[in-house]
C-alpha positions in Angstrom: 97.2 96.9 109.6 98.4 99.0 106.5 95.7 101.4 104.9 96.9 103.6 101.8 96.0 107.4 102.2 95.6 108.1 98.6 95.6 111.7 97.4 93.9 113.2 93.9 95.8 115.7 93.6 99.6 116.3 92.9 100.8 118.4 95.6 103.0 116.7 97.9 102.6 118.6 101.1 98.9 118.0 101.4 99.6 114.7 101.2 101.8 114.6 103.7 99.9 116.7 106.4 97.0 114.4 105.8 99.5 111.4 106.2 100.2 113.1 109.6 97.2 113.8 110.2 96.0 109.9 110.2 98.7 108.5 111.7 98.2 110.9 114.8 95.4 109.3 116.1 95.9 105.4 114.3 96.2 102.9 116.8 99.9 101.5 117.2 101.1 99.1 114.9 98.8 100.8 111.9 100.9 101.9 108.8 99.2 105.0 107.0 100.9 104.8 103.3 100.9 108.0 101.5 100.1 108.6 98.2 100.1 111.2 95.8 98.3 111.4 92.4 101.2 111.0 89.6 99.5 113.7 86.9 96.6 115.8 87.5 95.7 119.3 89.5 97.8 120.7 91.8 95.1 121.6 93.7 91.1 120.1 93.1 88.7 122.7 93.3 86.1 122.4 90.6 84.4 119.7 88.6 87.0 119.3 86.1 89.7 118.9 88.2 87.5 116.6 90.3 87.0 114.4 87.2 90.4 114.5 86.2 91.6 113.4 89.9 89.1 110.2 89.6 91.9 108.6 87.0 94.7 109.4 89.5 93.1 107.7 92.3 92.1 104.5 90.6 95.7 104.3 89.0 96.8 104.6 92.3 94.6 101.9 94.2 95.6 99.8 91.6 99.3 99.8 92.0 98.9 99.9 96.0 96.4 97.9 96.8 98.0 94.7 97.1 98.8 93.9 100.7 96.6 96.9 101.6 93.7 96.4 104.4 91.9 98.9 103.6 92.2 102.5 102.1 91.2 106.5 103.2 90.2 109.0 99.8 92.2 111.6 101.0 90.3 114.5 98.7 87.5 116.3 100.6 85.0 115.9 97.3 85.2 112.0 98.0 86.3 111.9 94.4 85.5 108.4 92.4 84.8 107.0 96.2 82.1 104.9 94.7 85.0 103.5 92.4 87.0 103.3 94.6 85.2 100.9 97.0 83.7 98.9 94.3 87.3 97.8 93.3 89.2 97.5 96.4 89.1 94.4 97.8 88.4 95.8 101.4 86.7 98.9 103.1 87.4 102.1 101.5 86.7 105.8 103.8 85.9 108.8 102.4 87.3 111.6 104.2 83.8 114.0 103.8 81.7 110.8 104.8 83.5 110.2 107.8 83.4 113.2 108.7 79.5 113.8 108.2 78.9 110.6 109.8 81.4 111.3 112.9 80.2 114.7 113.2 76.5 113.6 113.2 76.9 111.8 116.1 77.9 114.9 118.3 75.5 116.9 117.2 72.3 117.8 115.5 73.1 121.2 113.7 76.3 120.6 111.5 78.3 123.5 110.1 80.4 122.5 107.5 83.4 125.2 106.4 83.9 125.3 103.0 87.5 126.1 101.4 86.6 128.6 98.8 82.7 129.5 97.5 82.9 128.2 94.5 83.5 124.1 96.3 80.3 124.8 98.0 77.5 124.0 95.8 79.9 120.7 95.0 80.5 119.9 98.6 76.5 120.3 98.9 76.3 117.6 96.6 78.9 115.4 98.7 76.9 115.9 101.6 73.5 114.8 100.1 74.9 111.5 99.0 75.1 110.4 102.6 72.1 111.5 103.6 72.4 113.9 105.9 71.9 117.2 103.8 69.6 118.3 106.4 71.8 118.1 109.5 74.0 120.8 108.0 72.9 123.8 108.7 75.7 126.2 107.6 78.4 126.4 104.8 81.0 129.1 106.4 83.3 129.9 103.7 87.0 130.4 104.2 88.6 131.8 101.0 92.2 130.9 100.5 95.3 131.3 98.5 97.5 129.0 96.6 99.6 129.4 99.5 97.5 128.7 102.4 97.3 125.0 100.5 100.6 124.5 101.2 100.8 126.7 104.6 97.6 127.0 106.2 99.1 127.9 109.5 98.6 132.2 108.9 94.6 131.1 108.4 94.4 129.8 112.3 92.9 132.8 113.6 91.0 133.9 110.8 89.1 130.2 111.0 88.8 130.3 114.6 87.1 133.8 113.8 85.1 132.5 110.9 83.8 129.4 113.2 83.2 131.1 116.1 80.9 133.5 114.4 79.0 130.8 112.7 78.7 128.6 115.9 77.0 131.8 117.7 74.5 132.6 114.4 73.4 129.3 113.6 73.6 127.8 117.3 75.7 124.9 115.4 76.5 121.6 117.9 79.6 120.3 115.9 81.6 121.7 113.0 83.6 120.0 110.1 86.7 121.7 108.7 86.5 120.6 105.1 89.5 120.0 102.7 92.4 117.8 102.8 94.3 121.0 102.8 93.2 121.6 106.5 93.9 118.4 107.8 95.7 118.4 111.6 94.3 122.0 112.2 91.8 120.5 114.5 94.1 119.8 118.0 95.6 123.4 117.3 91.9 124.8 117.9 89.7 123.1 119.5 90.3 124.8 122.5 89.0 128.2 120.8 86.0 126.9 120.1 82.9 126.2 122.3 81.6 122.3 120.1 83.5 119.8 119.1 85.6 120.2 115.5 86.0 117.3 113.2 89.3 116.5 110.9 87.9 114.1 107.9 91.0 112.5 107.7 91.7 112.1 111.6 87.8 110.4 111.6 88.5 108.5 108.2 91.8 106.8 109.4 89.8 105.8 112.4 86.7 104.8 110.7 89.2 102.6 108.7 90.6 100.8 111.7 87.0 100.0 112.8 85.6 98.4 109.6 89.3 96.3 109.1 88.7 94.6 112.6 85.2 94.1 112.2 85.7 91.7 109.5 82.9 92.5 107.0 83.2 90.9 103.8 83.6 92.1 100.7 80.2 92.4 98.7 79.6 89.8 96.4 76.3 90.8 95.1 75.1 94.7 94.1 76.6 97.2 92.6 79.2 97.3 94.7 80.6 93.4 94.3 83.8 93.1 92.5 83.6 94.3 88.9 83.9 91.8 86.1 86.4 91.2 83.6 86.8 93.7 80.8 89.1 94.7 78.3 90.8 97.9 78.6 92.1 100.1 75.9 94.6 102.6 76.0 95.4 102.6 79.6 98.7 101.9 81.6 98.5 97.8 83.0 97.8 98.9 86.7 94.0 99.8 85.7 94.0 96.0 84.9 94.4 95.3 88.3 91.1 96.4 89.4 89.3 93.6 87.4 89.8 90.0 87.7 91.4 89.0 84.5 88.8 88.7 81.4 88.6 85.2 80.4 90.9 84.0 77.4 
């Protein structure tokens, strides 16, 4: 099974960690391909850069996605996941959803931690569209550095602080550590922490695994069927691979 980790944004590292991250608990014989957005934020934190990472991705399922069996959105906004899995020919995981939908199964009262307080009110919005805005109950919110991106090892204890906290005010059941950033933090401490923790990208590589070997088909009718054929201006040829060719 091969499924393409695919990462909005340009830094390297995440990436990487995330690619770690996924292949840590993939069964054996699973190849987790990396890949990292050519142009675009280092790091995605607001709207814009959110919109700006949508191109990167899509350029990026297009020139991967051949051979592929299915695919994880490696940014914790589930940027242009709708896209995304309306083009691809197979599944397509959002980190955030898996997550949510993971962590709703362990507990009733979600907390959700937040990289930074400005993501929040945009990682409310993630949230809502799988339908389970009302399961989390708290938004901890763990500020960080350009640094801690690309070493979020010195944040261990202040997380396990933050979480703990939370867990004990808002009697939360399970907790999500949000951000691609974070990824593979989980296993390092779970064993501080009273309720189960949830990696998106550990749940979305396993998520993926599920939906390739039960076989579902592609959609052929709805909005999220195949596109049709259109002509595209202006962009580089491997947008063209996510239509069928438009007839001559």
């Amino acid at each position: 099974m091969r499924i393409l980790l695919i990462n909005g944004n340009t830094t390297a590292a995440i990436t990487e960690r995330c690619a770690a991250a996924a292949r840590a608990v993939a069964a054996p014989g699973t190849e987790i391909v990396p890949l990292t957005a050519k142009s675009g934020p280092r790091i995605i934190g607001t709207r814009t850069e959110n919109a700006i990472a949508a191109r990167g991705m899509l350029e990026l399922l297009g020139e991967h996605m051949a051979g592929a069996d299915a695919a994880i959105n490696a940014v914790s906004f589930d940027t242009a996941l709708d896209a995304m899995r309306e083009a691809a020919p197979f599944p397509v995981v959002g980190m955030t959803e898996a997550a949510l939908y993971v962590a709703a199964m362990q507990g009733s009262r979600i907390g959700f931690l937040s990289p930074g307080a400005r993501s929040v009110g945009i990682y409310r919005e993630t949230v809502a569209r799988t339908g389970l805005a009302e399961r989390v109950i708290a938004y901890p919110v763990l500020d960080m550095t350009p640094q801690d991106y690309l070493d979020p090892d010195p944040l261990i204890d202040r997380v396990v602080a933050l979480l703990g906290a939370a867990i004990e005010r808002e009697s939360l059941e399970t907790v999500i550590l949000a951000g691609a950033a974070l990824a593979g933090l989980v296993p390092r401490i779970q064993a501080r922490l009273p309720v189960p923790l949830v990696d998106g990208i550990a749940a979305a590589a396993v998520l993926a695994e599920g939906l390739v070997r039960l076989g579902l088909p592609k959609p052929a009718a709805g909005s999220f069927a195949a596109p049709p054929p259109r002509d595209l201006v202006g962009l580089p040829a491997t947008f063209s691979r996510l239509f069928p060719p438009a007839p001559r």
